[in-house]
C-alpha distance (Angstrom), angle and dihedral (degrees) to the residues before:
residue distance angle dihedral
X1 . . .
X2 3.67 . .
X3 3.79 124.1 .
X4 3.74 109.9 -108.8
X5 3.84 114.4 -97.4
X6 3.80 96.2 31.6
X7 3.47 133.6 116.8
X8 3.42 126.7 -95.3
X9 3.78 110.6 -106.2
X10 3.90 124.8 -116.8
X11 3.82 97.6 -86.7
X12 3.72 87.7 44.1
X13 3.90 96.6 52.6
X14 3.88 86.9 54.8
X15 3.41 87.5 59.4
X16 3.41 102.1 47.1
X17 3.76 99.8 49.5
X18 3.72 87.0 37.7
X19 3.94 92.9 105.5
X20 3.98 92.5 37.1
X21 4.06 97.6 50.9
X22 3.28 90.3 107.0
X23 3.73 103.9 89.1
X24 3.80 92.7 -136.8
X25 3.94 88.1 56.0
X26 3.63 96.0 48.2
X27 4.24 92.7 39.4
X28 4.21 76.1 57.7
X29 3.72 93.1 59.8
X30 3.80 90.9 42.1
X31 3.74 86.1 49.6
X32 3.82 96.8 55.2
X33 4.64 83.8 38.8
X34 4.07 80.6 62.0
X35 3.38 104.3 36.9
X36 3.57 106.9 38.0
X37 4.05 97.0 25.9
X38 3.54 126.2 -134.6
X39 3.63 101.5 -65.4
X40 3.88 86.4 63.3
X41 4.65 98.7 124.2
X42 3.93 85.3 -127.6
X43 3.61 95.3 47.4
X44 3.97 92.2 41.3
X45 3.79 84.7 53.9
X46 3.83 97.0 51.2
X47 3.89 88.0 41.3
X48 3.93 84.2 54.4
X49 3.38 103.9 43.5
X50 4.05 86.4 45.9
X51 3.62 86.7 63.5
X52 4.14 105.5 38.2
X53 4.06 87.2 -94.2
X54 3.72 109.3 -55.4
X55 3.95 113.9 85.3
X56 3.53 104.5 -136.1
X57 3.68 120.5 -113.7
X58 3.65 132.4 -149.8
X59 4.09 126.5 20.6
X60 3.26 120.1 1.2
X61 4.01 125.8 -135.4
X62 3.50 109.0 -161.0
X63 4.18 140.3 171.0
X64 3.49 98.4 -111.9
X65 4.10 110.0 120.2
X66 4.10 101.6 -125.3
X67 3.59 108.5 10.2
X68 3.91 98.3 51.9
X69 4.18 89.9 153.1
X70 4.10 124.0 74.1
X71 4.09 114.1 170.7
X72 3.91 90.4 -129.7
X73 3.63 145.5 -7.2
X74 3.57 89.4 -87.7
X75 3.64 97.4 55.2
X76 3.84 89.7 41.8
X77 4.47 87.7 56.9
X78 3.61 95.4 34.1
X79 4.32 88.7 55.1
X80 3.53 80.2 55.0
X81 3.61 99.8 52.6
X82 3.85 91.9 47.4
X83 3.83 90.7 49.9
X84 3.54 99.9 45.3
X85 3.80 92.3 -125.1
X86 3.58 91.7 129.2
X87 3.96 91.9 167.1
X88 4.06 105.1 49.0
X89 3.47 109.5 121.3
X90 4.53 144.6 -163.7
């Protein structure tokens, strides 16, 4: 079991964005992320489940080459969404 907070590993990411691969599917989520926020239950619970339950608070160190730092979580997804790199992860 995962430690609370953390991402989800490799394997774990596959399966999680497994039903929103499709870009329309996962431009859907984003949709909701933007017009709903992140305090949206649905979006909470995909935030959450994202990162093994807890939604991580503080900076955010992620994979992307040149902007490794986000504020939040919700920054962090909500780059994502605007960039269309639905699939970057922690």
């Amino acid at each position: 079991a995962q430690q609370p907070g953390t991402p989800l590993s490799d394997q774990e990411y596959r399966q999680f964005f497994r039903s929103l691969r499709a870009a329309r599917r996962a431009s859907t989520a984003c949709l909701l992320r933007a017009l709903y926020g992140c305090q949206n239950p649905l979006v909470r619970r995909l935030d959450e489940y994202e990162n093994h339950g807890v939604i991580p608070e503080g900076p955010i160190c992620s994979e992307l080459p040149g902007t490794p730092f986000f504020p939040d979580f919700c920054a962090f997804s909500f780059y994502r969404c605007t960039r269309k790199r639905y699939f970057i992860k922690v």
